[in-house]
C-alpha positions in Angstrom: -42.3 -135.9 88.0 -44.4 -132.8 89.6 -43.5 -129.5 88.3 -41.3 -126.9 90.3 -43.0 -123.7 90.7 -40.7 -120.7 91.4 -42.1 -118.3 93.5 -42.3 -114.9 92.6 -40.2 -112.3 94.8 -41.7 -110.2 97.1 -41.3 -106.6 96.1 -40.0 -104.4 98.1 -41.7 -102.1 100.1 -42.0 -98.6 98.9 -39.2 -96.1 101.0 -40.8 -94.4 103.6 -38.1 -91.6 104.7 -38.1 -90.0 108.2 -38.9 -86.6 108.7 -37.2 -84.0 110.5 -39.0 -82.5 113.6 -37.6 -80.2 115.3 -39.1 -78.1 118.0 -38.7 -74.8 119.1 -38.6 -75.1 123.1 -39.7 -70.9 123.4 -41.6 -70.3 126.7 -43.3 -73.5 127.3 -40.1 -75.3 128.1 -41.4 -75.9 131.7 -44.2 -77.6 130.1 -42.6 -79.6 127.7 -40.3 -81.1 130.1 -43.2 -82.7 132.3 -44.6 -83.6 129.3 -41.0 -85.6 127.6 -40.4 -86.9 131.4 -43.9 -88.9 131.3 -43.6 -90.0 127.9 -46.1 -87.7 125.9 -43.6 -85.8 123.9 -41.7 -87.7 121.2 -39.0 -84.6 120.8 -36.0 -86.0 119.3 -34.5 -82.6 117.8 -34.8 -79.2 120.0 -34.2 -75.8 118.8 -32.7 -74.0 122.0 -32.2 -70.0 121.9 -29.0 -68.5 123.3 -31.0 -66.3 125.5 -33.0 -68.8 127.1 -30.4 -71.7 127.4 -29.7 -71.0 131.1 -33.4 -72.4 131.7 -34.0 -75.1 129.9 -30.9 -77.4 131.0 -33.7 -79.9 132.1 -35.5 -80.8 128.9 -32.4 -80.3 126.9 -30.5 -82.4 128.5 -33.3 -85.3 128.4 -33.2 -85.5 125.1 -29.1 -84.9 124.4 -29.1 -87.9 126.6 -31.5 -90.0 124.9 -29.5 -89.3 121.6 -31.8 -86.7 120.0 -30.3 -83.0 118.2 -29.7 -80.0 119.8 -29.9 -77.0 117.8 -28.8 -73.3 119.4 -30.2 -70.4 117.5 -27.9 -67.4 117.8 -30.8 -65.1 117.6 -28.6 -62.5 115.8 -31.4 -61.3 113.3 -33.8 -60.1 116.3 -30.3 -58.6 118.0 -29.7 -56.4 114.8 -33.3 -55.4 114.9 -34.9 -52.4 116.0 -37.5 -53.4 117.3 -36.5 -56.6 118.7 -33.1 -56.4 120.0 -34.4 -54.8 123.5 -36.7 -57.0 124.3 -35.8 -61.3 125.6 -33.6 -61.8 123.2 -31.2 -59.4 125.5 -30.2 -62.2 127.6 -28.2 -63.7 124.9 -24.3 -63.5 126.0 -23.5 -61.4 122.9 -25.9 -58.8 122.9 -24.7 -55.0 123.4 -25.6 -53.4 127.1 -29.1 -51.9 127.5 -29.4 -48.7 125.7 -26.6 -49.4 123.4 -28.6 -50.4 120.6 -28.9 -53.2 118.1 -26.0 -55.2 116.8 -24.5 -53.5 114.1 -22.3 -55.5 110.6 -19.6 -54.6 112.3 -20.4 -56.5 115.0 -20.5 -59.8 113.0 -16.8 -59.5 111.4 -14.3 -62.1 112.2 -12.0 -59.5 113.4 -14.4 -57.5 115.4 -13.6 -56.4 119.5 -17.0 -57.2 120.5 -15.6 -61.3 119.4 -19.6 -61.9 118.9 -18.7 -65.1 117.0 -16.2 -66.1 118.8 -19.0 -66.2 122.0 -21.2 -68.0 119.8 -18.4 -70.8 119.4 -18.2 -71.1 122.8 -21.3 -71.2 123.8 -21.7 -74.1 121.7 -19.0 -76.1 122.3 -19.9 -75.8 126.4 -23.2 -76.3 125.9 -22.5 -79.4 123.9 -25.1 -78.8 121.3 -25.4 -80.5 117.9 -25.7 -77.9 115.5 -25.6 -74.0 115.4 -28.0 -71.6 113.3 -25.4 -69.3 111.6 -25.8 -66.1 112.2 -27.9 -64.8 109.8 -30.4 -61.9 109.4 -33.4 -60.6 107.8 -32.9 -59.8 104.3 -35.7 -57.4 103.9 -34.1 -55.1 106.6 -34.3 -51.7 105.2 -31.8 -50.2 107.0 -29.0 -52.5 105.9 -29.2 -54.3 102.8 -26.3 -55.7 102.6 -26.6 -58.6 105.1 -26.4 -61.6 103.2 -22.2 -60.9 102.4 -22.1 -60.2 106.0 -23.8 -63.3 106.4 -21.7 -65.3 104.3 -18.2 -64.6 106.0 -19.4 -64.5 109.4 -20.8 -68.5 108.8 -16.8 -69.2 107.8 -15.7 -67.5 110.6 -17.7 -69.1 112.8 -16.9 -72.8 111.3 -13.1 -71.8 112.3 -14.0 -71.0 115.6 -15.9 -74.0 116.3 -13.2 -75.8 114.9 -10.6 -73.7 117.2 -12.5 -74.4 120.2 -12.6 -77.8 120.0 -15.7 -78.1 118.2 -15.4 -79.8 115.1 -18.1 -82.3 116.1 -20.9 -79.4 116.0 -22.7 -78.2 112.5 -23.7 -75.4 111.2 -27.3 -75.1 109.6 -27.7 -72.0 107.6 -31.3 -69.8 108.4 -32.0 -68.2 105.1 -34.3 -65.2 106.2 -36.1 -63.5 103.8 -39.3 -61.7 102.6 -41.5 -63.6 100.1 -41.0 -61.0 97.5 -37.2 -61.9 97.3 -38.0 -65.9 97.3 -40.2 -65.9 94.8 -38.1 -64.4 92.3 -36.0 -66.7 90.0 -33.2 -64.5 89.7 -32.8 -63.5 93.4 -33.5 -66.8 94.6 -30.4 -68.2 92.3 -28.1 -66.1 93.9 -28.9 -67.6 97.1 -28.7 -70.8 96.1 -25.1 -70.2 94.4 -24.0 -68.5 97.9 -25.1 -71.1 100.2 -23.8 -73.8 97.9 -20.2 -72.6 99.0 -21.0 -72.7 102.6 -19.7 -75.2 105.3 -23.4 -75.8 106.3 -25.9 -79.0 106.4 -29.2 -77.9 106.3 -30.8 -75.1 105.0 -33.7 -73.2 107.7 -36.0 -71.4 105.5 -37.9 -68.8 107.1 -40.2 -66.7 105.1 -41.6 -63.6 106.1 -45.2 -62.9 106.2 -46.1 -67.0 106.1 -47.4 -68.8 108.6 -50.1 -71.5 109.3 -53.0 -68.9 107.5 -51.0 -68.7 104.5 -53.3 -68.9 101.5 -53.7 -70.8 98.3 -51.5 -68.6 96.1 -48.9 -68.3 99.2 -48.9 -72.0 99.3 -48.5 -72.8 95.8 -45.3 -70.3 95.4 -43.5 -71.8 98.8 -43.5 -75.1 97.7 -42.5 -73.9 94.0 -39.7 -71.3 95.8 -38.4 -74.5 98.2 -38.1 -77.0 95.0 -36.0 -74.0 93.5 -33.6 -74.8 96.7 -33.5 -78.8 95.9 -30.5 -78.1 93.9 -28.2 -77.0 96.7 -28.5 -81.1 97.0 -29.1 -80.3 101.1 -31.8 -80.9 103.6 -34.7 -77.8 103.4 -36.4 -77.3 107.1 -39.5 -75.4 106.7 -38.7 -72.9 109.9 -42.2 -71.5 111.6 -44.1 -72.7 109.0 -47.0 -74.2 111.0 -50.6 -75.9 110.7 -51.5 -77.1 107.2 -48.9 -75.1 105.1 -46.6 -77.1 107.1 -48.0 -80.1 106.6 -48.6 -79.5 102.8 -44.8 -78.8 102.4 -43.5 -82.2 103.6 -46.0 -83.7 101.9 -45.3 -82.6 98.0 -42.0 -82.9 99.3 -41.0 -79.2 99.3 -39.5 -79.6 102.7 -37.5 -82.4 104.6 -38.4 -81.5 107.9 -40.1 -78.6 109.9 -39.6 -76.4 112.5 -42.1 -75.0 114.9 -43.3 -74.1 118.7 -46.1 -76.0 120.5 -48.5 -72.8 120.5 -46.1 -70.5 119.1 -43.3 -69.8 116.2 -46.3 -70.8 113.8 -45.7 -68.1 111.7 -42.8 -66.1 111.2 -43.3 -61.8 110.2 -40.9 -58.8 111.1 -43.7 -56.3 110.3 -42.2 -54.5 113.9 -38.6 -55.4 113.5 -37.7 -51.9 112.0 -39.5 -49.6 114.5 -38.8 -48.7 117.7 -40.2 -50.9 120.2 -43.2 -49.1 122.1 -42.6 -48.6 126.0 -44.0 -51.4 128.0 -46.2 -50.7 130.6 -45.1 -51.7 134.6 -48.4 -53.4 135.1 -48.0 -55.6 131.6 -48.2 -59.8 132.2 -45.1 -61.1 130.3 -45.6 -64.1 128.0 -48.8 -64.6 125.3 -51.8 -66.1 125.9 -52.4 -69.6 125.4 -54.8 -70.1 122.8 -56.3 -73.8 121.7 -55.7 -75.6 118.9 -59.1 -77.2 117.6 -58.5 -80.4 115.9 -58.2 -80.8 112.0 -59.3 -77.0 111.6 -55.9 -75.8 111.0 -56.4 -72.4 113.2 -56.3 -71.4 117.3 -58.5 -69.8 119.1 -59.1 -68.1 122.6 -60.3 -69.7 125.2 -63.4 -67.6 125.4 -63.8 -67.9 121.5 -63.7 -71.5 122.3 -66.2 -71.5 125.1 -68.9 -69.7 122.7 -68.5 -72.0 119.7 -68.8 -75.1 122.5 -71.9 -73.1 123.5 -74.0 -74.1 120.4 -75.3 -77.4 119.9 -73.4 -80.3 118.8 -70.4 -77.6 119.6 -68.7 -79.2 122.0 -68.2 -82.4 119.9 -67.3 -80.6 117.2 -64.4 -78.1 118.5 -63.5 -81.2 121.1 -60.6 -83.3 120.9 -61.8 -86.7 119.8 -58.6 -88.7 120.8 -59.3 -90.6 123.7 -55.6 -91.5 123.9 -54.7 -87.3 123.8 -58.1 -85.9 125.9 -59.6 -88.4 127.7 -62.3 -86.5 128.4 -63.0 -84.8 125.3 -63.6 -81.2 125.2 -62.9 -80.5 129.0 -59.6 -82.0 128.8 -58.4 -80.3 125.7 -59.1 -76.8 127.7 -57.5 -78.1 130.6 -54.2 -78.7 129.0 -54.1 -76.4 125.9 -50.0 -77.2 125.4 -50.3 -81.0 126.2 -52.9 -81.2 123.4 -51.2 -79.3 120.6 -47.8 -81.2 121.4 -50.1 -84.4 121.3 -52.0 -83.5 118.3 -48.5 -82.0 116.5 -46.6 -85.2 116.3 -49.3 -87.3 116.1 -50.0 -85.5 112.6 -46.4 -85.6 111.7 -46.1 -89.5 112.9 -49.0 -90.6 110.5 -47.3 -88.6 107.4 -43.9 -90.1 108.0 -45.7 -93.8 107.6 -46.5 -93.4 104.2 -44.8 -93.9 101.2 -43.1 -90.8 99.8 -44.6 -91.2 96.4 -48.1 -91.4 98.1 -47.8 -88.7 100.8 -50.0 -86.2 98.8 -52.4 -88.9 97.8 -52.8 -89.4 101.7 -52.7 -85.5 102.3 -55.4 -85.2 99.8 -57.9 -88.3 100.3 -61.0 -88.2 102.3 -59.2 -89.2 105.6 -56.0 -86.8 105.5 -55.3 -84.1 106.9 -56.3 -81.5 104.2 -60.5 -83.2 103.5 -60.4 -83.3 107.3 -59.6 -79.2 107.7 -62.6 -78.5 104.8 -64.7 -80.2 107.1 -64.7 -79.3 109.9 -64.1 -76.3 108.8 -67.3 -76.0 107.4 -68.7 -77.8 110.4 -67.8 -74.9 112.6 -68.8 -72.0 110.2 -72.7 -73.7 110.3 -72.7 -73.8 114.5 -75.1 -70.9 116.1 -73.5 -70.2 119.2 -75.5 -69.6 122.5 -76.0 -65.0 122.8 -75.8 -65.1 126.5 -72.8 -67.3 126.6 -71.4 -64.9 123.9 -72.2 -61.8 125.6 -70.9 -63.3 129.0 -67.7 -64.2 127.3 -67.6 -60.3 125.7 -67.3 -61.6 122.0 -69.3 -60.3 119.3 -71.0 -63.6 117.9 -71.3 -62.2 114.6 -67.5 -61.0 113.6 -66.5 -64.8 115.1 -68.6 -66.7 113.0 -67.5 -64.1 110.1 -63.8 -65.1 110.3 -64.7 -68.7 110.7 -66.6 -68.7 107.4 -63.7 -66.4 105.8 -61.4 -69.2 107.1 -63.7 -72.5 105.2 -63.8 -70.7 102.0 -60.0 -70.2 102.4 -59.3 -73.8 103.6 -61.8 -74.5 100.1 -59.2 -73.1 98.2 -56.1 -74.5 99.3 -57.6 -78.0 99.1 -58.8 -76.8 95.2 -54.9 -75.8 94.5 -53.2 -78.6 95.9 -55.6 -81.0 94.2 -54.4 -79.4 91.3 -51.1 -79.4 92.0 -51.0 -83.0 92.7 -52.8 -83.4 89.3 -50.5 -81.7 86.7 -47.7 -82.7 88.0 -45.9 -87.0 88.3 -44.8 -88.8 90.7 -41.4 -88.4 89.8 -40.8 -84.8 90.9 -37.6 -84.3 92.7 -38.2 -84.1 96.4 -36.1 -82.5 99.4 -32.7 -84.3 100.3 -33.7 -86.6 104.0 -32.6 -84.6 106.7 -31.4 -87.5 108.8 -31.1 -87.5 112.5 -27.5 -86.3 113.9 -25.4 -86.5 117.0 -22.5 -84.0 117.7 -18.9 -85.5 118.3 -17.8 -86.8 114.9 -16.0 -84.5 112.7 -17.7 -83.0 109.6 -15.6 -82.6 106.1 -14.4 -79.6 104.9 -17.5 -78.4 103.4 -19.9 -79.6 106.5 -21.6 -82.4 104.4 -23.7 -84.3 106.8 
């Protein structure tokens, strides 16, 4: 009688969980929405800003329709600024008439004339968004420091007006707003946490002052240690503006359960102008920023003409060219061509290879020779060695010399962050807790009474 082998099972695959990408829509919103109508821009979750809702009906309602989040930001922390509060963010319903001047606490009460959250529910519930941004502000602001209990009651109030207007369907995600000094203190950071755990919200936005994509080694290391300090609140963590490598590092140790960012802007995040008065702009001014290129894998933009002189020295051109046949089909040329349609390309890309791999081996991919992270050292230091062409320099009007200094200052810095998350990775197991999975939501059902998702 032959033998009956048993066959071992087949183990299971190791969890892979989704991350949240969301996408601030800003000024290129014309641009994005050529982009998602021919299939090149995988959006599924949209950060819209009250202000700028009236023109970008299009791409937003291309994606509501195809099932993805829409997120309004209320853009109440540049309306109580300064420095800000006169500028776009005017055309927000609920900002004060020109020359009255910021948005004030009182502004923000429940029981206040000026019914700012009241507008806010409204807004959303017309606009048939997913989720709100609470009204929150900066808590650095130095000429109120008190805004995080104004915070707190006005994202009650507005939960009851949402659910007053019919719009108990629609979530509230909380941006916590602060400087890095206040995050990265235990205590401070506590306090917070015990707050927002009270809070009808979903996810928490974290949005850092002073850290962007050129954040360095030591900024690194205390953002992911300051966002494990959140983990406890047992909700999703959205790194907010937090772009390039930092970004990627993030949801890759598992700080962060999704990010937020621009395509070309809201990289970075800094209120360095926010308390001063905003200087007079000139009549002959261009509105808008300048484009400026993403190079591939080197984890920093440049200027077009900063671009054209590195492409002027030899082997340049390959090297600061987009290699992705399927994003640039003609290399170099078409990267310059379409600056947005790259970055959007190259963005998601990025964020599409990260979100295949294991959780418990997204660092180990971060870190290997053919992440993200040895990719950046390289062709970081790839760049720093090019001799760009003097005539092409001087036609361009940059001074060869202070490029090529940042660019080395930027190698040794992208040296260093490799160094510290190699040893990060290293002291520390696999079994560190990681952010809660932000997972993807669609307005219309009703949330319980303390907004859990």
């Amino acid at each position: 009688m032959a033998a009956q082998i048993l066959p071992f099972p087949k183990p299971s695959p190791a969890p892979s969980s989704p991350i949240a990408t969301y996408l601030w829509v800003g000024e290129a919103h014309r641009k994005l929405a050529d982009l998602h109508g021919a299939g090149h821009l995988p959006a599924r979750r949209l950060v819209v800003e009250a202000s700028r809702l009236r023109h970008q009906q299009e791409l937003i309602a291309a994606v509501r329709d195809a099932g993805g989040e829409i997120v309004l930001d209320t853009e109440a922390a540049e309306l109580a600024s300064v420095g800000r509060h006169a500028g776009r963010v005017r055309g927000a319903p609920w900002a004060l008439p020109e020359g009255a001047g910021p948005l004030g606490p009182d502004h923000f009460r429940a029981d206040a004339k000026s019914d700012v959250i009241g507008q806010i529910a409204r807004l959303a519930v017309s606009s048939g968004v997913t989720a709100v941004l609470s009204p929150a502000h900066h808590l650095g602001d130095p000429a109120f420091r008190d805004w995080f209990s104004v915070d707190r009651d006005a994202c009650l109030a507005l939960r009851r007006a949402l659910d007053r207007e019919g719009g108990q369907g629609i979530a509230i995600d909380y941006p916590l707003i602060v400087p890095n000094a206040v995050l990265n203190q235990p205590n401070q950071r506590g306090m917070l946490v015990a707050t927002l755990a009270a809070l009808p919200i979903d996810y928490v936005w974290l949005r850092v002052a002073g850290l962007g994509a050129d954040a360095g080694p030591l900024q690194l290391s205390r953002y992911l240690s300051a966002a494990a300090g959140l983990h406890n609140l047992g909700k999703p963590v959205i790194a907010d503006q937090l772009g390039g490598l930092p970004g990627q590092a993030a949801l890759a140790f598992g700080g962060v359960s999704g990010i937020a960012q621009g395509i070309g802007e809201r990289e970075r995040f800094d209120t360095g102008d926010w308390h001063k008065p905003a200087k007079p702009r000139p009549d002959d001014a261009k509105f808008g920023r300048a484009v400026r290129l993403s190079i591939p894998g080197l984890n920093r933009t440049l200027t077009r003409s900063e671009l054209d002189v590195l492409a002027s020295a030899k082997n340049g051109r390959r090297i600061c060219g987009c290699a992705d046949r399927a994003c640039c089909k003609h290399g170099y040329d078409s990267m310059v061509a379409d600056p947005r349609g790259h970055a959007a390309r190259q963005f998601f890309s990025s964020i599409a290879k990260l979100e295949a791999v294991p959780d418990l081996r997204r660092e180990t991919y971060f870190l290997s020779h053919d992440g993200p992270m040895a990719k950046a050292d390289r062709t970081a230091r790839e760049i720093k060695a090019l001799r760009p062409d003097a005539a092409e320099a001087a036609r361009q009007n940059i001074d060869p010399e202070a490029l090529m200094k940042r660019l080395a200052d930027h190698s040794r810095t992208t040296e260093k962050i490799r160094t510290t998350l190699e040893t990060i990775h290293e002291t520390r197991g696999n079994d560190v807790p990681r952010a809660r999975v932000a997972a993807l939501r669609s307005g219309g059902a009703p949330k319980s009474a303390k907004g859990q998702p």
